[in-house]
C-alpha positions in Angstrom: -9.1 -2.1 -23.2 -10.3 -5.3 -24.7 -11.5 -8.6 -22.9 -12.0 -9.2 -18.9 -9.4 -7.7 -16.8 -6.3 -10.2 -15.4 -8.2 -12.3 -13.0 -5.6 -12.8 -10.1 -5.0 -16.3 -8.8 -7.4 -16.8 -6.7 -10.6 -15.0 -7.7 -14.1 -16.4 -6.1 -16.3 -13.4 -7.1 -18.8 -14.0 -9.3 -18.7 -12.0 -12.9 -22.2 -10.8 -12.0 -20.8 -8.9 -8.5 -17.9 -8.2 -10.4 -20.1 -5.9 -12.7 -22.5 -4.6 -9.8 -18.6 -3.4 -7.9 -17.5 -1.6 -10.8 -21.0 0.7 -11.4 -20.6 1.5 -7.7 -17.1 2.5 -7.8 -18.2 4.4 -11.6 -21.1 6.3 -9.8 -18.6 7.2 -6.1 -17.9 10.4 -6.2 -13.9 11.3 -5.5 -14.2 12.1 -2.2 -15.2 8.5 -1.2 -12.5 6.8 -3.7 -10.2 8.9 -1.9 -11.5 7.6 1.6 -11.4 4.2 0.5 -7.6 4.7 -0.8 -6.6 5.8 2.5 -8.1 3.0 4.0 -6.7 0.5 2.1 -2.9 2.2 2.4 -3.6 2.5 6.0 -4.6 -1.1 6.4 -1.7 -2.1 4.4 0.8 -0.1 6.7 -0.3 -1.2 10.0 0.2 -5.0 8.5 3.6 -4.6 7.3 4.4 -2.6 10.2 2.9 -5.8 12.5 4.6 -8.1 10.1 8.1 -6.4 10.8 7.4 -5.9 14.6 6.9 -10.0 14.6 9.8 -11.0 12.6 12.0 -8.1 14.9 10.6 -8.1 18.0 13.4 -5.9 19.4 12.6 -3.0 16.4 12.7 0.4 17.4 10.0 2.4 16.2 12.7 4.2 13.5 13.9 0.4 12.5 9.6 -0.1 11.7 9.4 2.9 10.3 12.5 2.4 7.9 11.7 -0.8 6.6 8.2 1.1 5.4 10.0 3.3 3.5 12.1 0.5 1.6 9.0 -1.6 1.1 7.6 1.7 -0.2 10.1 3.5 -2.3 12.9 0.6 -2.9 16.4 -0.1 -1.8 18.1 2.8 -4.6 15.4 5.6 -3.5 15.3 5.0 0.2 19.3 5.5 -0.1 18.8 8.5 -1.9 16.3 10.4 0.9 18.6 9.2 3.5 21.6 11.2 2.0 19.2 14.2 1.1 18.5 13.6 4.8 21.9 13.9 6.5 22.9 16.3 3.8 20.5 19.2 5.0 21.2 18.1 8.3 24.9 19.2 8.4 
């Protein structure tokens, strides 16, 4: 890979930190990336779940649950699973 990585929109850290970041994450062992993935997809849950829960306040916990999946696997997949779904269920 040649040149800086994309800089998002709004990007306030220093190229010096930047640097100092990516020899930590180069020197963490698996286990901790792994830690820190799970974190970071847990965190990201729990917001769209709040997210949803405030723009439906009436959601049942299926409804919150559902609209995880779609944000997660898309509209054409989540279809999909819910056939596989009710097809093993018959």
């Amino acid at each position: 890979m040649d040149g800086p990585p994309p800089r998002s929109p709004v990007d306030d850290t220093t190229a010096e930190a930047r640097r100092a970041q990516t020899e930590a994450y180069r020197r963490m062992g698996y286990d901790d990336k792994w830690r820190i993935l799970c974190g970071l997809h847990r965190a990201g849950r729990q917001l769209a779940d709040a997210g949803y829960r405030l723009r439906h306040p009436q959601a049942t916990a299926e409804e919150v649950h559902e609209n995880w999946l779609r944000l997660s696997l898309g509209d054409e997949l989540l279809a999909e699973v819910k056939r596989a779904r009710h097809d093993t269920a018959e």
